[in-house]
N, C-alpha and C positions, 0 to 999 in steps of 0.2 A: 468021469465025475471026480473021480482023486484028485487028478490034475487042476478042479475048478476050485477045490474048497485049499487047496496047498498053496499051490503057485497063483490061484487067481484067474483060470480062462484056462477053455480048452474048445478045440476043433472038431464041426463034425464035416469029414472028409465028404466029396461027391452026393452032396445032400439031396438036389433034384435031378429031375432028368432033362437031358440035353435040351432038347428040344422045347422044354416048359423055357428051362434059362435063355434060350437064343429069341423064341419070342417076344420075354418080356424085355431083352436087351436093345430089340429092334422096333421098342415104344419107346427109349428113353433118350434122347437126343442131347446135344449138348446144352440146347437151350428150353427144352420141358419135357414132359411127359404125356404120353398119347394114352394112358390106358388109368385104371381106378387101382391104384395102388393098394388101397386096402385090402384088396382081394387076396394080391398076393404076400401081404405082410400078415394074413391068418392063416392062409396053406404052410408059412413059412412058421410061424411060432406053434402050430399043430406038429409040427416034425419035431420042433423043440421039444415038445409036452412029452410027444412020442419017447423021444432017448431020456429024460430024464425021468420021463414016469408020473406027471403030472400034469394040468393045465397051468397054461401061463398065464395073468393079465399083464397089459401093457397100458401107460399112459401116451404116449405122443411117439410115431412115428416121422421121417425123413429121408427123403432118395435123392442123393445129387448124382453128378458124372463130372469129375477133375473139379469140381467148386467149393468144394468143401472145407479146404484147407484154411478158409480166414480164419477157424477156429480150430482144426482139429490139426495140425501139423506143426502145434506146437507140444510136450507132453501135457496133460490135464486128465480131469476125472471126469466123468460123468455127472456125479454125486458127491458132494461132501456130507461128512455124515460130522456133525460139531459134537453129541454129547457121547453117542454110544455108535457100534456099527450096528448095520442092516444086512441081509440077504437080498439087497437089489443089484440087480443086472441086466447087462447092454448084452444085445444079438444082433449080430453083422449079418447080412447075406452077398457076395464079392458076386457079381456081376461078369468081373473084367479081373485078371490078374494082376496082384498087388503085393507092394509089399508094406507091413505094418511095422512099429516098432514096440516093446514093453516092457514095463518094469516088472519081472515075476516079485511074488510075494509083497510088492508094494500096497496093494489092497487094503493091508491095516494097520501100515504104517502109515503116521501122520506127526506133526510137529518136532521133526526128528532136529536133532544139531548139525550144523553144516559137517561135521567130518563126517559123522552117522549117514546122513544122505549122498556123502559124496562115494561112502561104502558100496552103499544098494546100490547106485548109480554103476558102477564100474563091474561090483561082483555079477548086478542080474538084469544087465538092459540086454535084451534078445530080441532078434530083427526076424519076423516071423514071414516066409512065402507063402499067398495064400491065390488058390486056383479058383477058374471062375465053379460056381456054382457050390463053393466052402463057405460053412455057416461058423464064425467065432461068437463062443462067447464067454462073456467076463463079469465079476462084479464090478460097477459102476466106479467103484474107488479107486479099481487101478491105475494106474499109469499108464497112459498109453497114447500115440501119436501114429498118424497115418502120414507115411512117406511118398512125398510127391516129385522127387527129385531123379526119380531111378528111372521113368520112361518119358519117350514123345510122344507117346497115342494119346491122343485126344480123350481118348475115352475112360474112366476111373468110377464102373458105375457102380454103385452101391447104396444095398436097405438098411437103414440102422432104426433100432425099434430100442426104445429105451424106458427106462423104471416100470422096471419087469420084476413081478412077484409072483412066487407060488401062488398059486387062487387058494383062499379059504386064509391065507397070509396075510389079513390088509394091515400092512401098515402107512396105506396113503394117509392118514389121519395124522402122520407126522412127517411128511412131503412136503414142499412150498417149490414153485416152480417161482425163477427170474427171465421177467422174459428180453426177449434178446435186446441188444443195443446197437443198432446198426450203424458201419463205419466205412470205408473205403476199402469196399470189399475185394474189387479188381486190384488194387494194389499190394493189398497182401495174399491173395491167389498168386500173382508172377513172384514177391519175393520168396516165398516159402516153394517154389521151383528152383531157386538158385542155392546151393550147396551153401555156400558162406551162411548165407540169411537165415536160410532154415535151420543150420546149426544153433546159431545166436538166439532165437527165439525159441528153441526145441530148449534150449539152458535155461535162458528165462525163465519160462513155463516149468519147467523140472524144480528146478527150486525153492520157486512162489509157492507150487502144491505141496512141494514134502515138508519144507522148514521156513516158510514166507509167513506164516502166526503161528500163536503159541496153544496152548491149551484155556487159558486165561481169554482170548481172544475169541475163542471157540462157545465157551460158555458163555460171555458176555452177550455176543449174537443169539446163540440159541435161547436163553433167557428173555432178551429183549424181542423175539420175535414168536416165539412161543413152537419151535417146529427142531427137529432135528439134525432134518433132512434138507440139500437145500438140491436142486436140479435146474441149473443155468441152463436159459436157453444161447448164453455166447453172445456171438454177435450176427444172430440169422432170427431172422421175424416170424410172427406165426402166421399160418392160412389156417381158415376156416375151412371143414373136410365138408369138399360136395362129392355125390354120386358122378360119375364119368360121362356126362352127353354128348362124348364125341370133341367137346371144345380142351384145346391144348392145358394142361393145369403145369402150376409152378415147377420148379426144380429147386432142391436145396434151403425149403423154409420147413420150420415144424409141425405137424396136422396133429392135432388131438383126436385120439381115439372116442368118435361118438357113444361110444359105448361108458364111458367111465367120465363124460361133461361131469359128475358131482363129486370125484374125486380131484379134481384140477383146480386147487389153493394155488394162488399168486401174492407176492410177496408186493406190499402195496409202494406205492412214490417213493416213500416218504422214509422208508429201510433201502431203498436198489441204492441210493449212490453211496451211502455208507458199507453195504455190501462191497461191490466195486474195488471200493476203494482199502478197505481189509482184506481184501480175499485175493484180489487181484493187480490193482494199480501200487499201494502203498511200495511194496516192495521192488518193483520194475524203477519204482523213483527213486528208492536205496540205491539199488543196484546202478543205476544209473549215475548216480553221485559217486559211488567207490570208484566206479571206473575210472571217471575222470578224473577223480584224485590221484590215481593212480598213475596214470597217465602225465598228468603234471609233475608228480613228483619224479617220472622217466626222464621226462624232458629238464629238468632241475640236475641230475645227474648227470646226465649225456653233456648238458651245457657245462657244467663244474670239472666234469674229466677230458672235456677239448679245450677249457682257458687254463688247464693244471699244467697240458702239455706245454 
């Protein structure tokens, strides 16, 4: 628990028993899921309750295997929190051995200056191994990316159960879910396997979250939207949670916890692309202008120092 509230995330080692993990491993295929996932996403948040000594609620769970990367293999938060922080947190369940990446102590930093971020970035990114059947968990505002680069097995399976609050805690009251926007999901699955690419976008992402708006930025939105709390669904879609009949269900889209349908605010049209576009895009379009100025002004040089000769 030190470890959660210092550094942001901590591990609980050998969490189930073998044999529960290889079952439900041997329902999750590369292309869906054979069994009612919810069952095992409450045995799993009860062990949470268990070591931390409380019950947990949860808004929206998700299980992929290697697919998950169109959103999560670049660094990101779970949660932005614009006016004040929260005590919300993400709980992993690894399936399959993996390896994750993290900013320690990035959790409540926000709107830092490029040196400032370039700081944390170097003093406390830690590349964490996690064994099948280890439960991480973290507040949502971390920094953190899932590394897809490091194996060929086919298989990456993994529960993520997210906007997790102590019970008797609500403050879903200042929550807003965006829900996802989906994109050319195969294409950035293969890039974010290849080292180059995933470096480039793992920057990307690092940057836009710690120092990509200001605090002025931050207020403005939460102001204009009346919410705090914002929890992207990315770029993966939601399913509607049915009981298990035996018929195959999705892999890698978001299920809403039936239990909590009157907690689940959604952020209406007419705020998502101005979202987007502060939070996320604005900056990837800077970034992408510096470089290639940058870039020009290389090749401005390089041509000036071979007609000098």
């Amino acid at each position: 628990m030190e470890n959660l509230n210092n550094k942001g995330y901590f591990i609980i080692k050998n969490c189930f028993d073998k044999q529960f993990i290889d079952d439900t491993k041997n329902k999750i295929t590369t292309d869906n899921v054979q069994t009612d996932m919810l069952e095992f996403v409450k045995v799993m948040m009860n062990q949470i309750g268990n070591r931390l000594g409380t019950e947990i609620d949860f808004l929206k769970f998700r299980v992929s295997n290697n697919n998950n990367s169109v959103d999560a293999g670049g660094f990101h938060r779970d949660v932005v929190c614009l006016k004040k922080w929260y005590p919300v947190i993400t709980c992993l369940t690894y399936l399959d051995d993996t390896v994750m990446e993290i900013i320690e102590y990035s959790h409540k930093c926000r709107n830092l200056r490029y040196i400032d971020s370039t700081k944390l970035f170097n003093n406390n990114k830690k590349r964490i191994t996690l064994k099948s059947g280890d439960i991480m968990i973290f507040y949502s505002t971390l920094l953190h990316r899932g590394v897809f680069t490091n194996t060929k097995s086919p298989n990456r399976r993994l529960v993520q159960v997210f906007d997790c609050f102590e019970k008797g805690h609500d403050f879903y009251h200042d929550l807003i879910s965006v829900l996802g926007k989906e994109r050319n999901n195969d294409l950035m699955i293969k890039l974010n396997k290849i080292n180059f690419t995933s470096y480039i976008f793992s920057m990307y992402s690092y940057y836009n979250f710690i120092s990509g708006t200001s605090k002025k930025d931050d207020k403005y939105f939460a102001n204009k939207i009346g919410y705090s709390m914002i929890s992207s669904d990315g770029f993966v879609k939601r399913w509607t949670y049915e009981p298990f009949n035996g018929q195959p269900q999705p892999l890698n889209v978001y299920i809403l916890n039936p239990e909590m349908k009157d907690k689940n605010n959604i952020l209406s049209d007419e705020f998502t692309d101005e979202w987007r576009w502060i939070f996320y895009e604005r900056q990837a379009v800077y970034y992408t202008i510096y470089i290639l100025i940058l870039l020009i002004l290389l090749i401005f040089l390089i041509v000036y120092l071979f007609l000098k000769k």
